[in-house]
C-alpha positions as YAML, in Angstrom:
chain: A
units: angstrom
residues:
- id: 1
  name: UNK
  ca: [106.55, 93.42, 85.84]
- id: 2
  name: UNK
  ca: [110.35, 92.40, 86.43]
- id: 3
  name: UNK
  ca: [111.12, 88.63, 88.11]
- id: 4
  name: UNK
  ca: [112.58, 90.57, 90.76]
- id: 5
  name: UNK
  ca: [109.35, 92.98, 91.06]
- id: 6
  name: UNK
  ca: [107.71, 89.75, 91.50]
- id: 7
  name: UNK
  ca: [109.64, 87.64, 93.84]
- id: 8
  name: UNK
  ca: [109.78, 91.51, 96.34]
- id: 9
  name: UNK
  ca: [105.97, 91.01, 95.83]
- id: 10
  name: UNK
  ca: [105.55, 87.38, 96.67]
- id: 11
  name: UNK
  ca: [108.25, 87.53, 99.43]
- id: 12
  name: UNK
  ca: [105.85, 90.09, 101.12]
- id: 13
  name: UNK
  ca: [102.38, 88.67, 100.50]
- id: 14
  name: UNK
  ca: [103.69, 84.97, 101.87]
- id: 15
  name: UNK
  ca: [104.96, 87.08, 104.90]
- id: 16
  name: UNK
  ca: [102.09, 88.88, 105.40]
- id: 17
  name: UNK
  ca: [100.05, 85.39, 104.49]
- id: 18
  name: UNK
  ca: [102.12, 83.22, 106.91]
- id: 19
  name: UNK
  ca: [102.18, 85.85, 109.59]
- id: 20
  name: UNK
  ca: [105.52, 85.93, 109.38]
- id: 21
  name: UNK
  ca: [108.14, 89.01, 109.79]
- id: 22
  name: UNK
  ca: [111.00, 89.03, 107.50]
- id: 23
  name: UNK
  ca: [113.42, 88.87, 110.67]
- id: 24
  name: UNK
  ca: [111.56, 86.04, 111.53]
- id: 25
  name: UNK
  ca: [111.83, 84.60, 108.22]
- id: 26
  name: UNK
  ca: [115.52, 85.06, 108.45]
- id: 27
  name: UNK
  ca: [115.84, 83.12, 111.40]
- id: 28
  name: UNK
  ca: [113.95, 80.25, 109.55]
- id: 29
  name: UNK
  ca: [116.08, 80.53, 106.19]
- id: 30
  name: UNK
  ca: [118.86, 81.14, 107.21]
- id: 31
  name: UNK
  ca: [119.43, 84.05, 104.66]
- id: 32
  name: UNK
  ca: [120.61, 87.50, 106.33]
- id: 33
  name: UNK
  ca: [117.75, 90.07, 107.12]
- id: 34
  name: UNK
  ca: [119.58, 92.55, 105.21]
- id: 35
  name: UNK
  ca: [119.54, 90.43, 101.80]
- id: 36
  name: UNK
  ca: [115.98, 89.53, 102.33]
- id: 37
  name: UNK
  ca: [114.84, 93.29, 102.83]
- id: 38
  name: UNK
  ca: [116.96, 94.50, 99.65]
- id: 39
  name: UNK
  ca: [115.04, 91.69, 98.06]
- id: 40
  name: UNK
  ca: [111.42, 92.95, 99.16]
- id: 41
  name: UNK
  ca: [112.13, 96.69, 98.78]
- id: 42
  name: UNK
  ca: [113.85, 96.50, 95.66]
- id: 43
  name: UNK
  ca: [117.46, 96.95, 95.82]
- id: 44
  name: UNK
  ca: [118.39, 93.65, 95.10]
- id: 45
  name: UNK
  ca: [117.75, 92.97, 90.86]
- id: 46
  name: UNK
  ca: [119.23, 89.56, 91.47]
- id: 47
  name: UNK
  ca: [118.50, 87.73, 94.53]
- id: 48
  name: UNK
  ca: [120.31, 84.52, 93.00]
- id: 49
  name: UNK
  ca: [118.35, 81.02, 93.37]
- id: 50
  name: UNK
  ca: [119.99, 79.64, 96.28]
- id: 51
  name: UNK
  ca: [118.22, 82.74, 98.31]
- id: 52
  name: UNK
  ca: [115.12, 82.59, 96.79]
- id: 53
  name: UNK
  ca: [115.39, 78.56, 97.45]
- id: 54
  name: UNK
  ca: [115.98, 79.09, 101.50]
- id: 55
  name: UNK
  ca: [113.20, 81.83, 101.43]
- id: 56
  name: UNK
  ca: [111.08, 79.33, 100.37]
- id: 57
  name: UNK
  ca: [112.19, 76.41, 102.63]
- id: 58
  name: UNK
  ca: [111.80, 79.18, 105.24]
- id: 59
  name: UNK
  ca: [108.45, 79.73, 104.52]
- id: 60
  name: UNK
  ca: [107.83, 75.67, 104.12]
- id: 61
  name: UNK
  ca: [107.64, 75.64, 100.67]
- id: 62
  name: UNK
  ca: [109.54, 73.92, 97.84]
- id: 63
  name: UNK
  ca: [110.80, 76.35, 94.80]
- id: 64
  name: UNK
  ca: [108.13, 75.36, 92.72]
- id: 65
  name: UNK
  ca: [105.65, 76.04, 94.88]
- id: 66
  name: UNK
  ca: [107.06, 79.62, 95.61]
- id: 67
  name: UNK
  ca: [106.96, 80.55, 91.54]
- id: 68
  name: UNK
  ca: [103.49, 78.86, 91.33]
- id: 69
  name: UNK
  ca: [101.34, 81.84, 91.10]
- id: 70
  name: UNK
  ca: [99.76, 84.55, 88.91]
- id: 71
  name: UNK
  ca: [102.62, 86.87, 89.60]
- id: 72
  name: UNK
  ca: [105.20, 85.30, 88.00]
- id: 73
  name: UNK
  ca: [102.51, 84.60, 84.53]
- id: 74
  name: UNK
  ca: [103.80, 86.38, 80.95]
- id: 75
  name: UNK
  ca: [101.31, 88.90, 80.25]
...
């Protein structure tokens, strides 16, 4: 699986998780609804750190917490 595969999939399970629709996760981040759909259905390859970091504050995570899981392991 790409990074970017994997942040789409993350991205959605956190939303779906947190209860949490990606408009109103754009409110919270403060990253544009448009950007964070491309993200989640794949038409963004490069959603560029600073996104991914106000995703995460968004969903009330750090960074590191946001790459900590299985999806983003080396198989």
């Amino acid at each position: 699986m790409k990074t970017f595969e994997a942040i789409a999939i993350r991205i959605s399970n956190l939303s779906i998780e947190r209860d949490i629709t990606l408009y109103e996760l754009s409110k919270v981040s403060g990253v544009a609804q448009t950007t964070i759909k491309d993200i989640v259905y794949g038409r963004s390859k490069n959603p560029g750190i600073k996104n991914i970091e106000r995703i995460a504050n968004g969903f009330g995570m750090s960074v590191r917490d946001f790459f900590d899981d299985d999806l983003f392991i080396s198989k």
